[in-house]
N, C-alpha and C positions, 0 to 999 in steps of 0.2 A: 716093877720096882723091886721085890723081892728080889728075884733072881739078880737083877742090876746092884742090888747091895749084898750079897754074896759076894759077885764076881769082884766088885770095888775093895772088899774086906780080903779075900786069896791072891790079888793081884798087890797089895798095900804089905803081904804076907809073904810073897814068893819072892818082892824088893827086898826085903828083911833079913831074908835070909838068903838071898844072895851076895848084898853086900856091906851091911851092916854085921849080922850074927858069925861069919866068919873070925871077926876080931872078938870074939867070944859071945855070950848069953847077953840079950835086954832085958835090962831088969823095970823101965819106964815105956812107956809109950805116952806120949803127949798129941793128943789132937788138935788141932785147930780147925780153920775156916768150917763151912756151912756141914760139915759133914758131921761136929761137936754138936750139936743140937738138935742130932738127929739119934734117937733115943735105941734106935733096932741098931742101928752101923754099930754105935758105941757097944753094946749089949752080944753082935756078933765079936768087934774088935777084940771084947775080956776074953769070950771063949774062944777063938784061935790062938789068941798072944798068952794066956793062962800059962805058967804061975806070973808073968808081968803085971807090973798093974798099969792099967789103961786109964790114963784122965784126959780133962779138955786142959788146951793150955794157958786158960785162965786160973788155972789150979799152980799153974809155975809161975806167974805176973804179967804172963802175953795175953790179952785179951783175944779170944780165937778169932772172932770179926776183924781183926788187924794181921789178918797172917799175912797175905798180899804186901800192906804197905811195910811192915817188917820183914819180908825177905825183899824187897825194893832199897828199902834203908842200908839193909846188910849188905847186896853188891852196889849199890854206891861208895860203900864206905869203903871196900876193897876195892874200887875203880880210883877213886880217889887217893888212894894210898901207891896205889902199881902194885896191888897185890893178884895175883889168877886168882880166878872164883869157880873156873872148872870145874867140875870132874871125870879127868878121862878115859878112868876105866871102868867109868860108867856110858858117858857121852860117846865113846868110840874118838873122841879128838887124840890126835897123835900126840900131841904135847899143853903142860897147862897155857891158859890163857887170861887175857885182864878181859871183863867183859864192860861193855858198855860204850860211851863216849860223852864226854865233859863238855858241854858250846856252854860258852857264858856271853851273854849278849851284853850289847853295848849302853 
C-alpha cells in the first residue's frame, strides 16, 4: 500500500505537469473521492505539490464523496447543451466530441 500511494501521488504529479503546469504554476490542488480521507496520500500530495496548497474538495463546497456523481452532472450538462466534453490532447481523439447520449423514454 505504501508503495501503491507513492506511485498514485507521481503518477497524479507527472498528469500535472504535463498538462496542467504548462499554462503556468498551481497554486491549489483540490482532492476529492476516497483518496481525501486518506491522511498519508494527502500528506505525500503537500510534499510533491509544495509550495501549492493541497486541500479536500470539501474545503471549495464539493463534498469529496460526490466526486463521481459531479463529474457525471458536468458531462450531462455539456451533452445536453451540444457542447464536446473531450479532451484531445489528452485522449489522443483527433477532434473534440459531445459525449454521451440522451434516450428519454416514454
Amino acid at each position: 500500500m505504501h508503495t501503491l500511494s507513492y506511485y498514485t501521488v507521481y503518477a497524479i504529479h507527472d498528469a500535472v505537469s504535463r498538462f496542467i503546469k504548462p499554462d503556468g504554476p498551481i497554486e491549489l490542488l483540490s482532492v476529492g473521492g476516497g483518496g481525501a480521507h486518506n491522511k498519508f496520500l494527502m500528506k505525500l500530495l503537500t510534499e510533491v505539490f509544495s509550495p501549492a496548497e493541497v486541500q479536500t474538495a470539501g474545503k471549495t463546497g464539493i463534498d469529496e464523496d460526490y466526486k463521481e456523481a459531479v463529474c457525471f452532472a458536468v458531462l450531462a450538462h455539456e451533452t445536453l447543451n451540444g457542447m464536446p466534453s473531450n479532451v484531445p490532447q489528452v485522449t489522443g481523439a483527433t477532434q473534440p466530441a459531445i459525449l454521451g447520449k440522451i434516450c428519454q423514454g416514454k
